[in-house]
C-alpha positions as CSV (number, residue, x, y, z in Angstrom):
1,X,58.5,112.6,54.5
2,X,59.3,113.6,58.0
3,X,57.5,113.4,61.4
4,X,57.2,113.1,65.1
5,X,56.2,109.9,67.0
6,X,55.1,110.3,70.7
7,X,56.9,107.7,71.9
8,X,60.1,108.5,70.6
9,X,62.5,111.4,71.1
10,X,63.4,112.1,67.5
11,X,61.9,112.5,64.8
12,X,60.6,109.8,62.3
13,X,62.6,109.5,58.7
14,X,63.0,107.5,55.8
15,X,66.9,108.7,56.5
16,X,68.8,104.8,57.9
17,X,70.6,106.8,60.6
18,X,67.4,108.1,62.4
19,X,66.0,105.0,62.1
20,X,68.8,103.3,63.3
21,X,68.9,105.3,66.7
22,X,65.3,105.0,67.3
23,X,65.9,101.0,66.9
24,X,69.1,101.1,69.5
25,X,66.9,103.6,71.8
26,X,63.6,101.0,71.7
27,X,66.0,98.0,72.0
28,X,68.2,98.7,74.9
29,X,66.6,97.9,78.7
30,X,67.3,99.2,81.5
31,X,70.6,97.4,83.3
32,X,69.7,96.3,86.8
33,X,72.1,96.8,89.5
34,X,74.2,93.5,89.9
35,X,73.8,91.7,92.5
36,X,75.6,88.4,93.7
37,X,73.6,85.5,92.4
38,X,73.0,82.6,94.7
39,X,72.5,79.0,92.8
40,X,70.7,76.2,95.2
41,X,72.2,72.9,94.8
42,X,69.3,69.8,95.7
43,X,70.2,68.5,98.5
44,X,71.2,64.7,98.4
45,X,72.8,64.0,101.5
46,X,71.3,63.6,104.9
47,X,70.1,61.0,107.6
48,X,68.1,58.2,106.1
49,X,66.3,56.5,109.1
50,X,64.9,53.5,110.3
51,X,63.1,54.2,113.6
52,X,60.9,50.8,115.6
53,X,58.6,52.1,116.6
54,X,57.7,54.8,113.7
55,X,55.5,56.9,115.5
56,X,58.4,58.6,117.4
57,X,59.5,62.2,117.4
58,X,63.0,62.4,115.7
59,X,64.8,66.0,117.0
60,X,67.8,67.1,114.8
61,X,70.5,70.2,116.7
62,X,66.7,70.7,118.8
63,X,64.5,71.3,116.8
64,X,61.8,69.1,115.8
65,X,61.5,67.6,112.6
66,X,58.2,65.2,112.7
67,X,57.3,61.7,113.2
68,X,59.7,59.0,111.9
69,X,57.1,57.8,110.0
70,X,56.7,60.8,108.2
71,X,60.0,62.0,107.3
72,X,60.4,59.6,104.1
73,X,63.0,58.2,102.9
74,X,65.6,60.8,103.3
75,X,65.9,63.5,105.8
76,X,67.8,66.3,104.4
77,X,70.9,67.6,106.3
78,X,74.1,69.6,105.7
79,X,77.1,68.0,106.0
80,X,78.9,68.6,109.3
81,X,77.9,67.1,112.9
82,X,74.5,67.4,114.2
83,X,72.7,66.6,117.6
84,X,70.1,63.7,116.7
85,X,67.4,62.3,119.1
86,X,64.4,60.4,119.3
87,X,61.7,59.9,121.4
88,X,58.3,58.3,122.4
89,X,56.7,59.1,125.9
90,X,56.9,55.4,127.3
91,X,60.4,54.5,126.2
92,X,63.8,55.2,126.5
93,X,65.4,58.4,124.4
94,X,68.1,57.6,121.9
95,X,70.6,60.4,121.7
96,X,73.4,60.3,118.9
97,X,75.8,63.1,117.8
98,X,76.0,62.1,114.0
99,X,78.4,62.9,111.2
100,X,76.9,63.4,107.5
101,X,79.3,63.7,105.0
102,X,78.3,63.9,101.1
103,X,76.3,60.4,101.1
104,X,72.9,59.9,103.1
105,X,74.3,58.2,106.4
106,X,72.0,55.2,107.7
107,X,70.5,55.3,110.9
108,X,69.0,52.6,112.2
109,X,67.1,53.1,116.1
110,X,64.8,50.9,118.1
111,X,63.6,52.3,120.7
112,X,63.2,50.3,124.3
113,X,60.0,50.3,126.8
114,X,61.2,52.6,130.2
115,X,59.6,50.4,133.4
């Protein structure tokens, strides 16, 4: 017994080779065009820092990053040089150009009261 099915493009048979196209036809999706797939690695190196007095502004290559306090225990950086400062109106600014390599690198800053 023969027959059409609307969602299909042949028709419906007991016979095992029109059942086994309908099967590939209903089973095979549509191949998205390939495209270059990017995999994020966590980061686990950086600048872990110990700023005196905590509620300074640490600056990494300009821009701001927070309040020392704030920034936890690890402050996630590339590897490579960066431009590192920190500041508090009332005291001195400490300015550093610091390497980070594949392990956090330990900074340690306490800043000093300007006259």
């Amino acid at each position: 017994m023969a027959g059409t099915c609307a969602c299909a493009r042949h028709p419906v048979s007991r016979d095992g080779e029109a059942l086994a196209l309908l099967r590939v036809e209903g089973v095979r999706p549509a191949m998205p065009a390939s495209r270059p797939v990017r995999v994020e690695r966590a980061t686990t190196t950086g600048l872990r820092l110990d700023v005196m007095p905590d509620r300074a502004r640490v600056f990494v290559d300009g821009r701001a990053m927070g309040l020392a306090r704030q920034l936890g225990a690890l402050l996630p950086l590339a590897p490579g040089f960066h431009q590192v400062s920190v500041r508090l109106e009332g005291h001195a600014t400490w300015r550093a150009e610091v390497m980070v390599g594949d392990r956090p690198e330990p900074i340690q800053v306490t800043l000093t009261a300007s006259p």
